[in-house]
C-alpha positions as CSV (number, residue, x, y, z in Angstrom):
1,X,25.3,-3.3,-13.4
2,X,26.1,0.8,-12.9
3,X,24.2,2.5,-10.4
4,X,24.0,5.3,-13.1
5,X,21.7,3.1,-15.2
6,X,19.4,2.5,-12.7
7,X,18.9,6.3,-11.6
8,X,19.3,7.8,-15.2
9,X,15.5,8.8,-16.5
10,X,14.5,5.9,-19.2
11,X,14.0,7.2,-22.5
12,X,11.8,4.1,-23.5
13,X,7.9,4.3,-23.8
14,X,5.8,3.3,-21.3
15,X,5.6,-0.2,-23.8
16,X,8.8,-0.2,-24.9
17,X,10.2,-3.8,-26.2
18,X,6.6,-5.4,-25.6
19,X,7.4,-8.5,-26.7
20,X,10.9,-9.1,-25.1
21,X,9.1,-7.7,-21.8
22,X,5.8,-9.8,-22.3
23,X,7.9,-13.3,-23.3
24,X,10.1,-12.5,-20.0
25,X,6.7,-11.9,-17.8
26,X,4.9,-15.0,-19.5
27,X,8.2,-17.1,-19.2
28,X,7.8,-16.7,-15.4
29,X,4.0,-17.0,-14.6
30,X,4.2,-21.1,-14.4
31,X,6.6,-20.0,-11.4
32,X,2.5,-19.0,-9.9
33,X,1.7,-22.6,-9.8
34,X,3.7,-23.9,-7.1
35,X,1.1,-24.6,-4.4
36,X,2.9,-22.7,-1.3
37,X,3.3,-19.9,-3.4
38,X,-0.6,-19.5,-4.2
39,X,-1.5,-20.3,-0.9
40,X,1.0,-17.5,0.5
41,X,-0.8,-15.7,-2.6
42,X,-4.0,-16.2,-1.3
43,X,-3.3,-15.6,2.4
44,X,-1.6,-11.9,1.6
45,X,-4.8,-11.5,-0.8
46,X,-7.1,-12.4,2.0
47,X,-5.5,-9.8,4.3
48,X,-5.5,-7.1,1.6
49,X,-9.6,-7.6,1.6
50,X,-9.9,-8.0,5.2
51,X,-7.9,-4.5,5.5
52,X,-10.7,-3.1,2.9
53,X,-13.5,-4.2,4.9
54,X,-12.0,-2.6,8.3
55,X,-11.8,0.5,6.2
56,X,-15.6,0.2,4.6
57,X,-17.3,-0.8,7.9
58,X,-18.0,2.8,9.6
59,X,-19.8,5.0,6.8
60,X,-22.9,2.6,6.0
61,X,-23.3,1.5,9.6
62,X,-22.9,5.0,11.7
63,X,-26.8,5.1,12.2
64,X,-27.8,1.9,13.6
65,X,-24.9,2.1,15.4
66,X,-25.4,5.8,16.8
67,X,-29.2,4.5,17.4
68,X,-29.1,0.9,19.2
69,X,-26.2,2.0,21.3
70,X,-27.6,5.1,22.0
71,X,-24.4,7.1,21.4
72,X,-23.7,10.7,20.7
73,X,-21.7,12.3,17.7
74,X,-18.8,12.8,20.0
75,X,-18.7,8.9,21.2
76,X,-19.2,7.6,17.3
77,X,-16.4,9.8,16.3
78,X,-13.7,8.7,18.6
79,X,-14.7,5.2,17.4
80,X,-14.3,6.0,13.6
81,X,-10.9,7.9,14.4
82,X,-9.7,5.6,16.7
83,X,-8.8,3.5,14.2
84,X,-6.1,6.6,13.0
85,X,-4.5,6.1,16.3
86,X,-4.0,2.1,16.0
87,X,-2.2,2.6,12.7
88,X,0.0,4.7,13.9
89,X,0.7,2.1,16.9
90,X,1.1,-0.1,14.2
91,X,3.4,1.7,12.7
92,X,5.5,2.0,15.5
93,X,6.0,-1.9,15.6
94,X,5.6,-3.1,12.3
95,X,9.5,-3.4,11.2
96,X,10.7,-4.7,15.0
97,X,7.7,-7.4,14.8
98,X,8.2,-8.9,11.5
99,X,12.4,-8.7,12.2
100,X,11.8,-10.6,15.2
101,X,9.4,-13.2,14.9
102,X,9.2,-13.6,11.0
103,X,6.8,-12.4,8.2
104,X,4.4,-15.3,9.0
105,X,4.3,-15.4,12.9
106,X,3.4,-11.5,12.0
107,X,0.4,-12.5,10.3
108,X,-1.2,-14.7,13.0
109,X,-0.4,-12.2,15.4
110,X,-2.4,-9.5,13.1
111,X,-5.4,-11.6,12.4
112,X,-5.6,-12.5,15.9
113,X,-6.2,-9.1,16.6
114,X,-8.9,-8.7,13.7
115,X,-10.6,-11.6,15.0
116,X,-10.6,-9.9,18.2
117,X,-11.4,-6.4,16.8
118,X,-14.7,-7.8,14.5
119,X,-15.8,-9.7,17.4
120,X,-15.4,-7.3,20.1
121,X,-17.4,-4.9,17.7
122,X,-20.4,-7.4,17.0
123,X,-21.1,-8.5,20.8
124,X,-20.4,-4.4,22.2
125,X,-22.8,-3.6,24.7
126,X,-20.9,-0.7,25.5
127,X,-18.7,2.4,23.5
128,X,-16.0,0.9,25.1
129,X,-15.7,-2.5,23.1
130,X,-16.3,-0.9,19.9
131,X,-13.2,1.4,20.5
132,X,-11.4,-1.1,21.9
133,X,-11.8,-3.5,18.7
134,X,-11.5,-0.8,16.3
135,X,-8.2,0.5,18.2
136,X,-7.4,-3.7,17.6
137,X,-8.1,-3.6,14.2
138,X,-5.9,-0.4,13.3
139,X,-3.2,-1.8,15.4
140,X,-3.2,-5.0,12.2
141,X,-3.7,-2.2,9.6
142,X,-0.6,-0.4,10.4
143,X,1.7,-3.3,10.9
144,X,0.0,-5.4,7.3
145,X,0.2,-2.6,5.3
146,X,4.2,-3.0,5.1
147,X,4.0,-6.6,6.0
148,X,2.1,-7.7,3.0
149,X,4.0,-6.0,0.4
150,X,7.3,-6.9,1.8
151,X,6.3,-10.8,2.2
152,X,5.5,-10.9,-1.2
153,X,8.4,-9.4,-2.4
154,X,10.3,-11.2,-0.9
155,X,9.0,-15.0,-1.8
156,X,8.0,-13.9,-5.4
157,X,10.3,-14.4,-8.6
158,X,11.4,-11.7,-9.6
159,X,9.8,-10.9,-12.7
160,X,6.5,-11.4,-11.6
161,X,6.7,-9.7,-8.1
162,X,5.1,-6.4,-9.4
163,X,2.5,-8.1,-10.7
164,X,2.0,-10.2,-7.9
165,X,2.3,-7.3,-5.1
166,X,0.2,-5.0,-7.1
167,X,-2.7,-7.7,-7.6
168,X,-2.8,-8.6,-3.5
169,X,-2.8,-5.0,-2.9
170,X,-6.1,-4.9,-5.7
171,X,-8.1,-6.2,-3.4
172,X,-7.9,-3.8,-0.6
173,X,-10.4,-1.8,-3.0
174,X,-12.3,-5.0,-3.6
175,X,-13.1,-5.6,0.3
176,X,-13.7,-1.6,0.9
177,X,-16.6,-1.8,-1.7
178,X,-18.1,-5.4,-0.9
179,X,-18.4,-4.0,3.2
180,X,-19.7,-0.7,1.7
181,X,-22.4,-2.4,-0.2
182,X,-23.6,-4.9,2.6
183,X,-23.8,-2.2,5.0
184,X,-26.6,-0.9,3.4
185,X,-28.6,-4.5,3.5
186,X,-27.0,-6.4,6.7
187,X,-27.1,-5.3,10.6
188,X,-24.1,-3.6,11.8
189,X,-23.8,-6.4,14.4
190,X,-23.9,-9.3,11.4
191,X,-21.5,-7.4,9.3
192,X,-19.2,-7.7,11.7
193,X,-19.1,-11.4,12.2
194,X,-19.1,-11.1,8.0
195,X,-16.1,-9.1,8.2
196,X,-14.1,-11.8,10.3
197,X,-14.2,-14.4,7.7
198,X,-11.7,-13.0,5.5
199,X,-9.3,-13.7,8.6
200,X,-10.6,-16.8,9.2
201,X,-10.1,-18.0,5.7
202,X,-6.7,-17.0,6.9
203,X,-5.5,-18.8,10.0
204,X,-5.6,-22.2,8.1
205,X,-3.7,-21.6,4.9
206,X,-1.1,-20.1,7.8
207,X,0.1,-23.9,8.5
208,X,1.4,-24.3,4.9
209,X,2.2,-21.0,3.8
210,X,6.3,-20.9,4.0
211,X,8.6,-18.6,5.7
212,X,10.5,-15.8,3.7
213,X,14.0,-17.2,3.0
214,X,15.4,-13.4,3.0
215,X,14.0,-13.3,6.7
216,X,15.4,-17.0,7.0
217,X,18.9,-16.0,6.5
218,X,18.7,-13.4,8.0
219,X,18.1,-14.5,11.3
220,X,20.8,-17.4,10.5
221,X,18.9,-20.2,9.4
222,X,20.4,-20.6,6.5
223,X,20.1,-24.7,5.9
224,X,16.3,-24.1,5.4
225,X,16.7,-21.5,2.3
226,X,17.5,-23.4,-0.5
227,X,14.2,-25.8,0.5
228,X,12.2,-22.8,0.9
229,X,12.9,-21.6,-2.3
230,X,12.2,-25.1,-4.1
231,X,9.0,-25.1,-2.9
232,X,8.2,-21.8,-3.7
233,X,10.1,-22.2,-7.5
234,X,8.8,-25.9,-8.2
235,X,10.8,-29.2,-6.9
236,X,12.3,-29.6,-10.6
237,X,13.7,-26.0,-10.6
238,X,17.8,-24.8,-10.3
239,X,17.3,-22.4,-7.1
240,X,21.1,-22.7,-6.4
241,X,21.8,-19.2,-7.9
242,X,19.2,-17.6,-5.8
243,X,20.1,-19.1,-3.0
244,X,24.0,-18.4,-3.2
245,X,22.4,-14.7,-3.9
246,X,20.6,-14.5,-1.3
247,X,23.0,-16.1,1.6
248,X,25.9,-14.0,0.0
249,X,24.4,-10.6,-0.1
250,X,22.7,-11.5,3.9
251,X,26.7,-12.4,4.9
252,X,27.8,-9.1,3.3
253,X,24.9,-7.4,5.5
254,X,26.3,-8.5,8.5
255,X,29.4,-8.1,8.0
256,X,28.9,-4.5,7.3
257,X,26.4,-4.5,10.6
258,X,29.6,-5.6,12.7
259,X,31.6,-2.2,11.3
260,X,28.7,0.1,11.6
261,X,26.8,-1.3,14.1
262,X,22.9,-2.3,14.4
263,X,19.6,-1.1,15.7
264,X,16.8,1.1,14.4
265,X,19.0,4.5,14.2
266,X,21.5,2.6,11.3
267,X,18.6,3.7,8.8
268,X,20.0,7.1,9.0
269,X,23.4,6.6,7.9
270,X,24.2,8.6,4.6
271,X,24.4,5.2,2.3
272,X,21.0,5.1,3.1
273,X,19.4,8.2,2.7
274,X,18.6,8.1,-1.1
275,X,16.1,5.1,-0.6
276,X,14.7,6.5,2.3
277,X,13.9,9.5,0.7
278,X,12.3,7.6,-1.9
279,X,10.5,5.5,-0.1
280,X,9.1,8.2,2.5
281,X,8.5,10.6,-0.3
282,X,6.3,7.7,-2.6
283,X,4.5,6.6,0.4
284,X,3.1,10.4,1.6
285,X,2.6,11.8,-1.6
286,X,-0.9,10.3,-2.3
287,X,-2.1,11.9,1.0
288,X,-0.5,14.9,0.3
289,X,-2.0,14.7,-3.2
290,X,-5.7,14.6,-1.2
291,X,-6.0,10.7,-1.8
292,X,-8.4,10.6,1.5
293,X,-9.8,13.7,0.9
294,X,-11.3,12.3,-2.3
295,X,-12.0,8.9,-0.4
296,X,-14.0,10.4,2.3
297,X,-15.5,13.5,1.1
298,X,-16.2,12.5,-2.7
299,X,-20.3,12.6,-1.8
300,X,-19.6,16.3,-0.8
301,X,-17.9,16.8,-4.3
302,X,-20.4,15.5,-6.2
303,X,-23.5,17.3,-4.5
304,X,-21.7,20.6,-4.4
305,X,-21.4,20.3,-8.2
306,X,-24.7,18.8,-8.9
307,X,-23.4,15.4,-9.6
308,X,-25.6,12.6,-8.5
309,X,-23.8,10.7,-6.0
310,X,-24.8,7.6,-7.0
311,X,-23.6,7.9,-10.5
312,X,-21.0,9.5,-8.9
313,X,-20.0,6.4,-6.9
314,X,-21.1,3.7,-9.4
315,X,-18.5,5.2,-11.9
316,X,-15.6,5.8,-10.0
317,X,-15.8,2.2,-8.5
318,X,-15.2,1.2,-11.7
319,X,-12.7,3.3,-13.3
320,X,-10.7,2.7,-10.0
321,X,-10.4,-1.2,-10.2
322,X,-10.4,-1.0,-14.1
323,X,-7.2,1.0,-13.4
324,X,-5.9,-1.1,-10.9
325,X,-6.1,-4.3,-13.0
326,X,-4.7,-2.5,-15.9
327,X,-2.4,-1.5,-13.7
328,X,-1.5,-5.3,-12.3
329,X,-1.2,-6.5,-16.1
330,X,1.3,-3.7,-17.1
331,X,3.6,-3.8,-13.7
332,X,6.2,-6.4,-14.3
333,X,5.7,-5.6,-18.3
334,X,6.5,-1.3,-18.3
335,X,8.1,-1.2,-15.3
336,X,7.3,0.5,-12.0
337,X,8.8,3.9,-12.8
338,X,6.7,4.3,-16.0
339,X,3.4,3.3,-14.1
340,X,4.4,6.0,-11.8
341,X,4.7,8.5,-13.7
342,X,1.2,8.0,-16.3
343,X,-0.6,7.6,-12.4
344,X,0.9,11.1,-11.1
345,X,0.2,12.6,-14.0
346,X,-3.3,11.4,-14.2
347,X,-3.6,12.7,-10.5
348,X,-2.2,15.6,-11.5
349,X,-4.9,16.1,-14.2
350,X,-7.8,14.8,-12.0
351,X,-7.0,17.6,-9.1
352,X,-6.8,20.2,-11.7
353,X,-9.7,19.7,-13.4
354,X,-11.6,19.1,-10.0
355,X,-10.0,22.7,-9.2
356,X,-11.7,24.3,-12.1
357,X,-15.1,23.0,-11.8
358,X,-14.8,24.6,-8.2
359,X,-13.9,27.9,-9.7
360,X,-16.0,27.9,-12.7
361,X,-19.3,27.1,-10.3
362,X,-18.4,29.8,-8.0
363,X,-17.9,32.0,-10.9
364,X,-21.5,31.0,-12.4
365,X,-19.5,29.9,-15.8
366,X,-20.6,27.5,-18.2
367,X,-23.3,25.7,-15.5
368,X,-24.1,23.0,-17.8
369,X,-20.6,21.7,-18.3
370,X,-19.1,22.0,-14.2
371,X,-21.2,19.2,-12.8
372,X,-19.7,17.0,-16.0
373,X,-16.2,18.0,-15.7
374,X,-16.2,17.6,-11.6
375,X,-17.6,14.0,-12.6
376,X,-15.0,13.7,-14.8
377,X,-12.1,14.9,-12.6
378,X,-13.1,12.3,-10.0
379,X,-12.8,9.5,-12.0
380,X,-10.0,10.5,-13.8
381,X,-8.1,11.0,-10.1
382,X,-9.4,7.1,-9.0
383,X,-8.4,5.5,-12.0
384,X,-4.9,7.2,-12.3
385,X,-4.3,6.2,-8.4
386,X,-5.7,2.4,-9.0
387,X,-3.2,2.4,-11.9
388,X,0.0,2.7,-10.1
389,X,0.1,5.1,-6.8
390,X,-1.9,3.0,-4.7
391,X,0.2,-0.3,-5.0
392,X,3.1,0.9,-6.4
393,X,4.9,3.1,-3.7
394,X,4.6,0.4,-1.3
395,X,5.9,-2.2,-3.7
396,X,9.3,0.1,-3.7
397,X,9.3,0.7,-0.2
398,X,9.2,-2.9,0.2
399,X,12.2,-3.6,-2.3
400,X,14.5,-0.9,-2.1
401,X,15.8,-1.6,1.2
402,X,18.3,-4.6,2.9
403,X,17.2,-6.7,5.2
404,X,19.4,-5.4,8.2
405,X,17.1,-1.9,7.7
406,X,14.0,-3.1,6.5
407,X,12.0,-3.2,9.4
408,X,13.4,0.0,10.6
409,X,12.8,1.8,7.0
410,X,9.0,0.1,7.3
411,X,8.2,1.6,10.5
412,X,9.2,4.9,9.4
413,X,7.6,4.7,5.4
414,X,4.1,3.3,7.8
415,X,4.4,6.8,10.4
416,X,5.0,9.0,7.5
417,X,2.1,7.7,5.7
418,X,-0.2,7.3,8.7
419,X,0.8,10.9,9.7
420,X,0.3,12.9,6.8
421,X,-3.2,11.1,6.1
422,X,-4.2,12.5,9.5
423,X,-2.3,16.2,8.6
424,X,-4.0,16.3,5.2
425,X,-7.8,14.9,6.6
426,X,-7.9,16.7,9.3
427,X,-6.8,19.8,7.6
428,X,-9.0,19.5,4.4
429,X,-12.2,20.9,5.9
430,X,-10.4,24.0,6.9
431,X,-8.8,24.4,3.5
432,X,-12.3,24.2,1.9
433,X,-13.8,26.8,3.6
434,X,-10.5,28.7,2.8
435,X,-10.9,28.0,-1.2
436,X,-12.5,25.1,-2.8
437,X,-10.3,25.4,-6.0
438,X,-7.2,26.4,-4.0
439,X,-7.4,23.8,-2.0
440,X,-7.3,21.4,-5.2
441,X,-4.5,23.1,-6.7
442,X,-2.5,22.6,-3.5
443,X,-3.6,18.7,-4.3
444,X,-2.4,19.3,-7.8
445,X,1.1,21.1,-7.0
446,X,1.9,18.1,-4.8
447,X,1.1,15.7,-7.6
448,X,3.4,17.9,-10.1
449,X,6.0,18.1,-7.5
450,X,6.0,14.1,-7.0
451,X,6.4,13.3,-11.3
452,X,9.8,15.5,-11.0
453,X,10.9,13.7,-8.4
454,X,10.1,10.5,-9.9
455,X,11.4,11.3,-13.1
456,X,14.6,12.4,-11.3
457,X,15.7,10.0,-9.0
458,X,13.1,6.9,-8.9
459,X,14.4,4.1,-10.3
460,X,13.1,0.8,-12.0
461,X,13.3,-2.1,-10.2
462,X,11.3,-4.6,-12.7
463,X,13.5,-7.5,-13.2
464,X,16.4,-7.1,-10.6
465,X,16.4,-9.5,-7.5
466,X,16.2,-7.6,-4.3
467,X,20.0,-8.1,-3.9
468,X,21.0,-6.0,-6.4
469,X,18.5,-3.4,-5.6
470,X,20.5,-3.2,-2.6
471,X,23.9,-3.5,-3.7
472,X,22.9,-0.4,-6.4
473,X,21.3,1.4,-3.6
474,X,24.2,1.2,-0.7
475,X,27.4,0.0,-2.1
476,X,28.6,3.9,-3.5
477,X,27.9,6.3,-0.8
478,X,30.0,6.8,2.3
479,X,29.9,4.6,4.6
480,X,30.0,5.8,7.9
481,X,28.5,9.0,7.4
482,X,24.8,10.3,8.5
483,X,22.2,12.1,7.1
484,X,22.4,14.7,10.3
């Protein structure tokens, strides 16, 4: 296979060849059945809803908390933004981690520290528990959201591992919402100890949950792939191609680690820097394109433009995991590349339109209609991102790159991420008072900027094992060169 025809734009339609594509996805979905896979499956799932119920826990409990603990605005914001700080320690050790110990000795570690995190919240007596198991609980955020992506990648067939990514990823919206709703009916205290059970639904299914076999041969075990995969695959099914793919392209790996070296600085050598441009550049631009902005400060939209928030709220809930199951159906069947591109553009749209309602309120122009079209806007943004540019950018970041630089190309996809969502939140408030529809064009010139480069160098990797991702990715450019 040419590198060109993998970085060329596609000319097809976004459901081109729908029934070769859809026999090919339905040919593989029995592959689903095998019980270690659901049960990795549901473990990866599980931590996706756990994550969304870290994230949902501070907005509907600040009171109660502020009240029983007796604690000022300063001392409940340094517990909400704490959280910021863990992720970015996550970050830090994500790759090194899961390299070292393995993808599933990873995921004890991190639900270890929720465990800790939910509990140290429920029985604080003091501030500093609370910041304590919040820092905890970022600390697992930043290291699982790599980790989960990248597990499933790399124990799912291949023409189902969209799919399969993208609907564990779903559910991060899922536990967000469920949190958000309790917390207006439960004590902050109880919610807690109700947002530990997704982990401990967890630590259980960890016994019989397998290893990845990339990360197995990796790490020179390479007797236990081929078993790995059978169990994963079904006892009855030929795995002796993947296998030999596997174990060849890992050998290749390090034989090419032995000429150019190891450790974390290889990521920067020129063979690389296509993919970790892409990757870095997926990963940032929702929060460039205001992706928290709208999460945390979508109640101030909506009043400022006479919107009832709880319309508001109710609707873009909806539209948001409407378009991430749509999304989930339509990964492994149009491709990655061509979800991308309908989700920036609907971004693009959603941050425009938001933009004009701004400027056609503060112009006193057609009143009637700006409350509608900011509604509009909103949901238009949330269902657009649930569609493909929430899951999707980590589900390339997670296949794009050999194992010998994956961890390394994690931890820096998970700081660049982290980062710019502090840049871009932190800034937002200050842009608003600067201009309200500026500010959303900035959102929307990001967005535009991120469907060129998609359309120019962001391939489609529906179909293709990880191997040849790779080879495609690292066998043309100069070795030995760097980026700097």
């Amino acid at each position: 296979m040419e590198e060109e025809d993998l970085l060329l734009p596609h000319t097809e339609g976004l459901l081109a060849s729908p029934n070769k594509s859809s026999n090919s996805f339905l040919s593989e979905i029995s592959n689903l059945s095998t019980r270690p896979f659901l049960l990795a499956f549901t473990a990866c799932s599980c931590g996706a809803f756990s994550f969304g119920c870290i994230l949902g826990y501070t907005a509907p409990t600040q009171s109660r908390i502020m009240r029983d603990l007796n604690l000022s605005i300063a001392d409940f914001s340094l517990f909400g933004s704490i959280l910021t700080v863990g992720v970015i320690l996550g970050a830090l050790i994500c790759g090194k981690l899961a390299d070292l110990v393995g993808r599933v000795y990873t995921v004890w570690i991190t639900n270890i520290m929720v465990l800790i995190g939910w509990f140290s919240i429920a029985f604080a007596k003091d501030v500093w528990l609370l910041d304590l198991g919040r820092l905890l609980q970022g600390i697992s955020v930043g290291i699982s959201a790599y980790l989960g992506p990248v597990y499933i990648s790399e124990i799912a067939p291949r023409n189902v591992r969209g799919s399969a990514s993208s609907l564990s990823q779903l559910f991060v919206g899922v536990g967000l919402s469920v949190l958000y709703a309790l917390g207006t009916v439960v004590p902050w205290r109880n919610l807690a100890i109700l947002g530990s059970i997704p982990c401990l639904v967890i630590l259980p299914l960890l016994f019989f949950i397998p290893e990845s076999p990339r990360w197995l041969a990796k790490v020179g075990r390479e007797k236990e792939v081929e078993a790995v995969l059978l169990s994963l695959r079904g006892a009855k099914s030929d795995v002796s191609d993947e296998a030999a793919e596997i174990l060849e392209y890992t050998q290749h790996v390090k034989e090419q680690q032995d000429v150019n070296g190891r450790g974390f600085f290889k990521l920067f050598q020129r063979k690389y820097a296509l993919s970790l441009t892409i990757g870095v550049v997926l990963v940032a631009l929702p929060q460039l394109g205001g992706l928290n902005c709208y999460t945390f400060y979508t109640d101030s939209i909506f009043t400022s433009t006479g919107v009832s928030s709880d319309v508001g709220f109710i609707s873009t809930s909806i539209v948001q995991m409407v378009g991430g199951i749509l999304g989930t159906v339509l990964m492994d069947v149009s491709g990655r590349r061509s979800l991308l591109l309908v989700s920036q553009a609907g971004m693009f749209l959603g941050c425009l339109a938001t933009a004009i309602s701004y400027f056609l309120q503060k112009n006193n122009c057609w009143e009637t209609g700006t409350s509608i079209l900011a509604l509009i806007s909103v949901m238009v943004y949330f269902a657009s991102y649930g569609l493909g540019m929430g899951p999707i950018p980590w589900i390339i970041a997670s296949e794009i790159y050999p194992v010998d630089v994956k961890g390394a190309a994690g931890t820096v996809c998970n700081l660049v991420s982290s980062i710019s969502s502090w840049l871009v939140t932190y800034f937002f408030s200050f842009m608003l008072q600067w201009s309200s529809a500026g500010t959303f064009i900035i959102f929307a010139t990001a967005m535009g900027l991120g469907i060129v480069f998609t359309a120019k160098l962001v391939p489609e990797t529906k179909g293709k094992s990880l191997e040849e991702i790779n080879s495609i990715y690292t066998e043309s450019p100069p070795e030995n060169s760097t980026i700097f």
